[in-house]
C-alpha positions in Angstrom: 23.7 46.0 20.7 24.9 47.4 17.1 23.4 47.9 14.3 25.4 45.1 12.6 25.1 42.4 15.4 20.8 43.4 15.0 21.1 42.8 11.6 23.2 39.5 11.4 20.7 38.2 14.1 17.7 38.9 12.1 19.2 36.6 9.4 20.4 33.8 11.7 18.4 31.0 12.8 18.8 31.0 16.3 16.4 28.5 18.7 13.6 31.2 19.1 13.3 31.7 15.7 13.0 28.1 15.0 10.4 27.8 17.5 8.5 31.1 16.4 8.6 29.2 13.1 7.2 25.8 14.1 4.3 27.7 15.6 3.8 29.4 12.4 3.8 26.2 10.2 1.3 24.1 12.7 -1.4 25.5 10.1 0.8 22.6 7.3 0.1 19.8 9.9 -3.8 20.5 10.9 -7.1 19.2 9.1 -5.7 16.7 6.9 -6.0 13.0 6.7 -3.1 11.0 8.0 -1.8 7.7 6.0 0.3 5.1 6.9 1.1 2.7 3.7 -1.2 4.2 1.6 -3.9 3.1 4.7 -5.8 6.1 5.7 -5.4 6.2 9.7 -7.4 9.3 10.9 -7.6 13.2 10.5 -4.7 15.3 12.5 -6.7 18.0 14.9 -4.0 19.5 16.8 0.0 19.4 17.8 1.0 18.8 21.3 4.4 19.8 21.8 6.6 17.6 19.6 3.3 15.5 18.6 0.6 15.5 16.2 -3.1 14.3 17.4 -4.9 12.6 15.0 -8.4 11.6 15.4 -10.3 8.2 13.5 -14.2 7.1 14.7 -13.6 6.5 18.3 -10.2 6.6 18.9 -7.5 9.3 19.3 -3.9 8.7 18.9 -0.6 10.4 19.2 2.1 10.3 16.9 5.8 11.3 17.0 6.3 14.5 14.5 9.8 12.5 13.5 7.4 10.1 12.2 6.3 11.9 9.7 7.8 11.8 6.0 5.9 13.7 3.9 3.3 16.6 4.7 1.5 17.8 2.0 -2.4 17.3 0.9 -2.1 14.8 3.2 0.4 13.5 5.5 2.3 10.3 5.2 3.8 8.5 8.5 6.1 6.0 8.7 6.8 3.6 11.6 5.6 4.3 15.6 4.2 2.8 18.4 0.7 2.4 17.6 0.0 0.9 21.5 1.9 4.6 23.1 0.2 6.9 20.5 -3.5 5.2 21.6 -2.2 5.4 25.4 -0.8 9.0 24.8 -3.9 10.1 22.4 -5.9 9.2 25.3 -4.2 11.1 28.0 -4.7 13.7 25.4 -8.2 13.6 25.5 -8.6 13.6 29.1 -6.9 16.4 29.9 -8.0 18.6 27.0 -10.7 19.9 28.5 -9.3 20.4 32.1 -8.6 24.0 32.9 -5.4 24.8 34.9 -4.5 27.9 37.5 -1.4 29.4 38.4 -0.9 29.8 42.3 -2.6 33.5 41.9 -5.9 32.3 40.3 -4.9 32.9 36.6 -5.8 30.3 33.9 -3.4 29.1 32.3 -2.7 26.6 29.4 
């Protein structure tokens, strides 16, 4: 590879960049309460894939990241599913503490 074609890739967003830098802003989308008009719906305590987990009392649910407009102090979500995020925030919770082998022995994710 040249120089130039090293350089000019360094610059361009390509899909693994974008990815690298999704993993790098999950710290902007952790730890801060969740509202939905101005209601306050839980406290976001993870991402799981293209979805944020958020947390309230009892319940856990899981909401779309495209649902979210605004992600600052707090984060502001518009419209979902609320019956699919509980459903999904659930499957969430039961499988977050299971631990998972590869077919030689090795934990995985």
């Amino acid at each position: 590879m040249s120089i130039i074609a090293k350089i000019t890739g360094f610059f361009k967003k390509n899909p693994q960049n974008l990815e690298e830098d999704a993993q790098l802003k999950t710290h902007l989308y952790i730890g801060k309460f969740v509202k939905q008009d101005y209601i306050d719906i839980g406290e976001s305590i993870a991402i799981d894939g293209k979805r944020i987990i958020i947390k309230k009392s009892e319940s856990i649910m899981s909401i779309p990241l495209e649902a979210i407009i605004k992600a600052g102090d707090n984060i502001r979500v518009g419209d979902f599913d609320m019956e699919e995020s509980l459903r999904l925030g659930k499957e969430w919770e039961d499988q977050k503490d299971v631990l998972k082998f590869d077919d030689k022995g090795m934990m995985i994710r």
